[in-house]
C-alpha positions in Angstrom: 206.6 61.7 50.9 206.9 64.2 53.6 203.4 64.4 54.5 203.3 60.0 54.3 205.8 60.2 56.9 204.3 62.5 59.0 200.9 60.4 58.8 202.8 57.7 59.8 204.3 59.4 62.8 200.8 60.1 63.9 199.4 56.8 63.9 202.6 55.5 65.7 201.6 57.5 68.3 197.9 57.1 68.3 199.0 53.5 69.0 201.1 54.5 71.6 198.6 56.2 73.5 195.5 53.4 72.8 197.8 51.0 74.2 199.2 53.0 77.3 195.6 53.5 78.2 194.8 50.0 77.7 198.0 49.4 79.9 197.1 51.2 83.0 193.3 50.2 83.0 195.1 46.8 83.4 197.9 48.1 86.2 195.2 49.7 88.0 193.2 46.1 87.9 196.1 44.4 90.1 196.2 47.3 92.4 192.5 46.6 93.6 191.5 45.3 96.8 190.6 41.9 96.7 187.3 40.5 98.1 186.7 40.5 101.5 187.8 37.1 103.3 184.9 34.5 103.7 184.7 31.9 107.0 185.4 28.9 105.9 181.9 27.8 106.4 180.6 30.1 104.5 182.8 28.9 101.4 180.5 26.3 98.9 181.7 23.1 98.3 183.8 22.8 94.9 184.9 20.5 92.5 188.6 21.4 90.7 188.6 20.2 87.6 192.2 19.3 85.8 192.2 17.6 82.3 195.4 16.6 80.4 196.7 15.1 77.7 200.8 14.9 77.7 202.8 15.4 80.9 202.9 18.7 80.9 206.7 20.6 82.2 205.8 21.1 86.2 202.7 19.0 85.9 203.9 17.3 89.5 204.2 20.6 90.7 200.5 21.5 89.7 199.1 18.5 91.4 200.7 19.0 94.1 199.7 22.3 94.5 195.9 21.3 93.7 195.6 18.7 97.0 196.8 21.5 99.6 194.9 24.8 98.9 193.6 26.4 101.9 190.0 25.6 100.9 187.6 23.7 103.9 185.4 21.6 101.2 186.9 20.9 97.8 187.5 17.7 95.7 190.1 17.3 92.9 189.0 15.6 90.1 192.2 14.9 87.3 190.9 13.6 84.0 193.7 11.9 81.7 193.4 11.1 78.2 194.1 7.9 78.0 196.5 5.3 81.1 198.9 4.9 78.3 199.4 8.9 78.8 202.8 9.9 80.0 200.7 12.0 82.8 198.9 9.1 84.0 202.1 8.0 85.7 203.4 11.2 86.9 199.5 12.0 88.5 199.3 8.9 90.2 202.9 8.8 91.9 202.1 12.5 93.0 199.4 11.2 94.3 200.2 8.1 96.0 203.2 10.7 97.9 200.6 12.6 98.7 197.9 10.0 100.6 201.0 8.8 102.5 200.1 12.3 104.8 196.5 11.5 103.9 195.2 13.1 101.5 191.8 11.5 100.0 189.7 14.3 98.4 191.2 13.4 94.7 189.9 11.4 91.9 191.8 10.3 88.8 189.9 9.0 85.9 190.6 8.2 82.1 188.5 10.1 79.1 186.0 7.7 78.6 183.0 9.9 77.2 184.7 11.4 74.5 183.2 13.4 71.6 184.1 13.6 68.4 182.7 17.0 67.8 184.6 18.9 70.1 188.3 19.3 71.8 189.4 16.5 74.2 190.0 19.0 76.7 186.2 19.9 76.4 185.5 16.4 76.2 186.9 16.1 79.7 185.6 19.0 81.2 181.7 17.8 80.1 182.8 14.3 81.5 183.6 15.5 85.2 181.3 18.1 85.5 178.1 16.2 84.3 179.3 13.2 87.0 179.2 15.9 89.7 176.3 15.7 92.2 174.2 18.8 93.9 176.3 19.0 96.9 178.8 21.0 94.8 178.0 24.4 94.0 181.3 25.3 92.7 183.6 24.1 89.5 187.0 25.3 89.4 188.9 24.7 86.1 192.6 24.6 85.7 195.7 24.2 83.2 198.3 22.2 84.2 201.1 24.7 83.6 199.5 26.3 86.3 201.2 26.2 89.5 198.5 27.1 92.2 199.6 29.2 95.0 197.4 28.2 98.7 194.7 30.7 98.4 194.3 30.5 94.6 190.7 28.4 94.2 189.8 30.2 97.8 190.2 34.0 95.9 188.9 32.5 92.8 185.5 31.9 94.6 185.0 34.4 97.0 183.8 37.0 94.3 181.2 34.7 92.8 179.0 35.7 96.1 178.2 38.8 94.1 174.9 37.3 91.9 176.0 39.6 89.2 179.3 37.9 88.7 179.3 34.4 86.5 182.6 33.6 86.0 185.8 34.3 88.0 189.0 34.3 86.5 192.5 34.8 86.1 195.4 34.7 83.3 199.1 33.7 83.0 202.3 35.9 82.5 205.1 34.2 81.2 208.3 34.7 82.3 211.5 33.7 80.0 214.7 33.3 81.2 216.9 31.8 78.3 217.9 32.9 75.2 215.2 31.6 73.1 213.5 33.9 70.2 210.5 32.2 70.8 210.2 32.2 74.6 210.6 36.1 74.0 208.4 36.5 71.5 205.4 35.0 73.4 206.2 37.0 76.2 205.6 40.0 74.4 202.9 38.9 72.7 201.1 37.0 76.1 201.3 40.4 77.7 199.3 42.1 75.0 196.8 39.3 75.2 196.4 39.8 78.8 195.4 43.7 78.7 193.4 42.8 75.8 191.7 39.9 77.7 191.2 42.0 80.6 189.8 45.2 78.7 187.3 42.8 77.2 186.2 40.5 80.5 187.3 37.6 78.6 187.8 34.2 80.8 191.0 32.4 80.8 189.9 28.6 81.1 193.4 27.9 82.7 192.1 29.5 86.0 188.7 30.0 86.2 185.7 29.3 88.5 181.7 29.1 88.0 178.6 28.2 90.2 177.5 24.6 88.6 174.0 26.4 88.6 175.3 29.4 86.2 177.5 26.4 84.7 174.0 24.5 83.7 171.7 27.4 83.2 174.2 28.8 80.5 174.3 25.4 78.8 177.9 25.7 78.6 178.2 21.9 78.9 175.9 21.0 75.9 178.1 24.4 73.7 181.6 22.6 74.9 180.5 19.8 73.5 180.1 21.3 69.8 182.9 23.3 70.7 187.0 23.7 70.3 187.7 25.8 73.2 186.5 25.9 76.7 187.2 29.8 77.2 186.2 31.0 74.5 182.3 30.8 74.4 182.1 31.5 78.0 181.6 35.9 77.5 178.5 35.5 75.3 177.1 32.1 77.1 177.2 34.5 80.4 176.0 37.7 78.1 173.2 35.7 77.2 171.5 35.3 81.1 172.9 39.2 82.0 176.2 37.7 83.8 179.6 39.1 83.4 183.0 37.6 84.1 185.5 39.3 87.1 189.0 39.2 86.9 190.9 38.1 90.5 194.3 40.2 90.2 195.8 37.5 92.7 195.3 34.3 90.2 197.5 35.5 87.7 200.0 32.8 87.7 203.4 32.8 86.4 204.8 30.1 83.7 208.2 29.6 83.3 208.0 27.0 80.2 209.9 27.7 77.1 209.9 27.3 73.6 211.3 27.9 70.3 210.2 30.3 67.5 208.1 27.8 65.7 206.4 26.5 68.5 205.6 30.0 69.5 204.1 30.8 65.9 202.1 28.1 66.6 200.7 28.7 69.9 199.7 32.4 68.5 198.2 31.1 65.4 195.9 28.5 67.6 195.2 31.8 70.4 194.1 33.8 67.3 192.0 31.1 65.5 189.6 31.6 68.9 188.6 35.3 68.2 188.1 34.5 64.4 186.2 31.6 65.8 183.8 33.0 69.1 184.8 37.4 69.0 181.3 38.7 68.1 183.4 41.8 66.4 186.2 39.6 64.9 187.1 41.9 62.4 188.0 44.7 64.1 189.7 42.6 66.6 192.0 41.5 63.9 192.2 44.9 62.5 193.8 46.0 65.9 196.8 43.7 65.5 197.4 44.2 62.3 197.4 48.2 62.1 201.0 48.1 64.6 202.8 45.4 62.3 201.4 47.5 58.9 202.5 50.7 60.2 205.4 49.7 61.6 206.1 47.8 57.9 205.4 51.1 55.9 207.5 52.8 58.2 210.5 50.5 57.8 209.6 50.5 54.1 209.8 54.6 54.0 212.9 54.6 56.1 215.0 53.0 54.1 213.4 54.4 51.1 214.4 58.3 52.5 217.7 57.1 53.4 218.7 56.0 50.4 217.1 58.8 48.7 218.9 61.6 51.3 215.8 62.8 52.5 216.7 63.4 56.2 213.1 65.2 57.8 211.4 62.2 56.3 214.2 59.6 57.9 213.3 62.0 60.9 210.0 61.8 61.4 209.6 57.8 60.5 212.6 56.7 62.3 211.5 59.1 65.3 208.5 57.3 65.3 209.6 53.6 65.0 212.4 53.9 67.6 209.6 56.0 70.1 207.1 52.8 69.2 209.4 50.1 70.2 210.6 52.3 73.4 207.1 53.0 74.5 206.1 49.7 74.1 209.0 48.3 76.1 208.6 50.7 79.0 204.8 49.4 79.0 205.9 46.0 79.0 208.2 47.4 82.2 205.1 48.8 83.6 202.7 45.5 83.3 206.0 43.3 84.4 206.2 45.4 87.7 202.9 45.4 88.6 202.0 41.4 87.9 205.6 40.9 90.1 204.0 42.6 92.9 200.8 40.6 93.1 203.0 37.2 92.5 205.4 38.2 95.3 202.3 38.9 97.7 201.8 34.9 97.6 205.5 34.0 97.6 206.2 33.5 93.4 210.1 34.0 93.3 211.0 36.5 90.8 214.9 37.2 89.2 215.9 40.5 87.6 216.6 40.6 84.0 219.8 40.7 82.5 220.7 43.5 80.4 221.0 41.3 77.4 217.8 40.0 78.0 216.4 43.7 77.9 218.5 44.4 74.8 216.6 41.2 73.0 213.4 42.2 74.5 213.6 45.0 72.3 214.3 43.2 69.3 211.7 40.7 70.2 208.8 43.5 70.0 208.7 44.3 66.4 209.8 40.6 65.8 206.8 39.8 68.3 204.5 41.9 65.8 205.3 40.3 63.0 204.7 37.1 64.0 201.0 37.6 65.1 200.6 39.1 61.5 201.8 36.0 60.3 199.3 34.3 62.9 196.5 36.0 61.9 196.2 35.6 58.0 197.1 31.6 59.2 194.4 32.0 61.7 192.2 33.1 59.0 192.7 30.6 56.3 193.1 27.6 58.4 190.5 24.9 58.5 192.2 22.5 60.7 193.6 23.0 63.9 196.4 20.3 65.4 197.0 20.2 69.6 199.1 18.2 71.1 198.7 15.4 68.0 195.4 15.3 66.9 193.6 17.1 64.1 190.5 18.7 64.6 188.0 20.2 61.5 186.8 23.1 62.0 184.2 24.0 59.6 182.3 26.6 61.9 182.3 27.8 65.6 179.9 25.0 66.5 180.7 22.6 63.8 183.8 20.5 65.1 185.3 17.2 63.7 188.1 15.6 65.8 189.6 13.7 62.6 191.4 10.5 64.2 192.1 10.2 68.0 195.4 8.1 69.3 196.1 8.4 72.6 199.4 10.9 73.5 202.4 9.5 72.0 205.5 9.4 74.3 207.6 10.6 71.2 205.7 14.3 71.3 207.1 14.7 74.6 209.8 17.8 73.7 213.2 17.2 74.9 213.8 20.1 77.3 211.9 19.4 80.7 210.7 22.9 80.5 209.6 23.4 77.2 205.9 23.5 76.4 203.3 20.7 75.4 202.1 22.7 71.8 
C-alpha cells in the first residue's frame, strides 16, 4: 500500500507541474503587446455577425455594445431565429434607441435559410455571410453573452494583417458572484478550458474574426453547414491551407451569467461532446481530464482506507498530496484570475474582490469541478443526441447532423433569474 500511495503522490504532482506550466504559457499570453495600432483607413471593411436564438441575460447590453465600436467601416448584421423570438423584441427596441442618435449600419433579419443538417447557429452564420458582397473583407462573429468593449472588433482585426494568421480570436472568463454550486463549478472548469484552448490555438466562435477570402477558400461555409459547431472545425479547416489561429489577450471578455449545478453539467457535457466530435487526438484529450478526477478518486479511496486501517505514512503521503492538489490548483486559478483582471481593467470591465467564503467554496468547487467533467465526459461519449436551447439535434458523425424537429424559441425556456444562462 505504501508504495500505491507514494505512486499516487507522484502523479499528483506530475499534474501539478503539467498544469502550472500550461498556466503560465497562458499568463505570459495576456502579458504580450498587442498589435501595433492601424489608421483607420487602413482598417478593411467588416461585417459583425450576431445569431440568437432566446434573449440571452445582457443581450441589450451586447447590441448595444456592437453599434458603437470604434471601427471607421463596419456593419452589424443580427440574425434571429424566428420574430416570435423573445430577442426579436429586445434587438429591435435597442435598436430603434439607438437610430434616434443615428445609427444606420445594422441589419436585423429572421433565419430563413435554415438547414436541417446542421446547428441553427450555423444555419445563421452561412445565411449572413453567403448574403455579404466583395466590399467586405472581414467577418467578425460574436455570442451574445458577450459584452464588447470599444476597441474589441478593431483588436480583433488588426492581427489578421499578418498573411500567416487565419483566424483571430478570443475566449470568455466567467466570473460568479452568488452562491451557486454550479456557477462555481463552471468557473473552475471554464478556466481550464481556456489554458487548454489557448495551448492548442483553438478558436472561440463567441469572439472571433476571419478575412471572407480565408472564410471561402477554407470552405468553412459549405463544413458549417454539415456541421454542429461553428468553432470547432475551424483549427483543421485553417490547418488544411497552412493558416493558424492568434489569440488577442484584449478580447477576453468577462460573463457574469449564472447557473445551477445541472445546468452546468450540461453546458460541460455539450463543450466536451466538440473534442470527441472535431479533436484529431480525442482520446488523449479525454485522457487528460480524466487522469486528475481518477487519481484524485484512488486517492480519496486510499485515504480513507489507511485511516481506518491506522496506517498513518500512507494517510500521509495521499492526504499530502490531495490537500497540495487542490491548493496548487487554487493558487493557479489565483494566478490566471489576476492576470485576465488586468487585461479587463485595461478597457474599463469593473472587477469586485472575492469574499472569503467565496474562496472557501472555490476550494470545494475544484474537486467537485473534476468530477463533474468526468461525468461529462463518459455522457459526452455515449450521447447521440445533443439538445440547445430546445431542439434536438442527431448526431451520428462529425459531418453527419440531423436537426430532429425545429419550433421556434419558446417563451417558457426563458429561466427565471435575469442573469442566468440560456443552456
Amino acid at each position: 500500500m505504501n508504495e500505491l500511495a507514494i505512486a499516487i503522490f507522484g502523479v499528483l504532482a506530475v499534474l501539478v507541474i503539467l498544469q502550472t506550466r500550461y498556466a503560465l504559457a497562458f499568463v505570459s499570453s495576456l502579458s504580450l503587446p498587442t498589435s501595433k495600432a492601424i489608421q483607420d483607413k487602413l482598417l478593411p471593411k467588416a461585417a459583425v455577425i450576431l445569431s440568437l436564438r432566446g434573449a440571452d441575460p445582457f443581450l441589450a447590453n451586447c447590441v448595444r455594445a456592437l453599434l458603437y465600436q470604434n471601427y471607421p467601416q463596419y456593419d452589424l448584421h443580427i440574425v434571429v431565429d424566428s420574430q416570435e423570438d423573445p430577442a426579436w423584441h429586445i434587438v429591435n427596441e435597442t435598436i430603434q434607441q439607438a437610430r434616434a442618435m443615428h445609427v444606420t449600419h445594422v441589419q436585423v433579419s429572421p433565419l430563413v435559410a435554415r438547414h436541417n443538417t446542421c446547428s441553427l447557429k450555423c444555419s445563421a452564420l452561412v445565411q449572413a455571410i453567403s448574403a455579404l458582397d466583395d466590399s467586405y473583407q472581414v467577418v467578425a462573429l460574436i455570442d451574445a453573452d458577450v459584452i464588447a468593449h470599444r476597441n474589441w472588433l478593431r483588436e480583433l482585426v488588426a492581427p489578421l494583417v499578418d498573411k500567416r494568421i487565419g483566424a483571430t480570436t478570443g475566449n470568455r472568463w466567467y466570473t460568479p458572484h452568488t452562491k451557486q454550486w454550479g456557477s462555481l463549478v463552471r468557473y473552475a472548469y471554464n478556466s481550464a478550458s481556456v489554458v487548454s484552448m489557448y495551448i492548442y490555438r483553438y478558436a472561440w466562435g463567441g469572439s472571433m474574426a476571419m478575412k471572407l477570402s480565408v472564410l471561402r477558400r477554407s470552405q468553412l461555409l459549405k463544413t458549417w453547414t454539415q456541421s454542429i459547431s461553428v468553432d470547432a472545425p475551424v483549427h483543421r479547416a485553417l490547418q488544411k491551407i497552412g493558416l493558424k489561429v492568434k489569440f488577442v489577450p484584449t478580447v477576453m471578455m468577462i460573463n457574469r451569467e449564472e447557473c445551477n449545478l445541472a445546468q452546468c453539467l450540461r453546458f460541460i457535457k455539450r463543450q466536451l461532446l466538440m473534442p470527441r466530435l472535431y479533436h484529431p487526438k480525442w482520446m488523449l484529450f479525454f485522457a487528460q481530464v480524466l487522469a486528475p478526477t481518477f487519481a484524485l478518486v484512488i486517492a480519496i479511496g486510499l485515504l480513507l482506507i489507511s485511516l481506518v486501517s491506522g496506517n498513518i505514512a500512507v494517510a500521509g503521503w495521499v492526504g499530502g498530496g490531495c490537500v497540495g492538489y487542490i491548493l496548487a490548483m487554487a493558487l493557479l486559478l489565483a494566478l490566471l484570475e489576476q492576470g485576465v483582471r488586468r487585461v479587463a481593467g485595461e478597457y474599463g470591465e469593473p472587477t469586485k474582490s472575492f469574499s472569503f467564503q467565496f474562496i472557501t467554496k472555490i476550494l470545494l468547487a475544484i474537486p467537485l469541478a473534476q468530477l463533474v467533467s468526468a461525468l461529462a465526459t463518459v455522457l459526452a461519449l455515449l450521447t447521440r443526441n445533443v439538445e440547445w436551447r430546445g431542439v434536438v439535434y442527431q448526431i451520428k458523425d462529425p459531418y453527419n447532423v440531423q436537426l430532429l424537429e425545429y419550433h421556434p424559441y419558446q417563451i417558457s425556456l426563458q429561466p427565471l433569474d435575469h442573469k442566468a444562462s440560456i443552456v
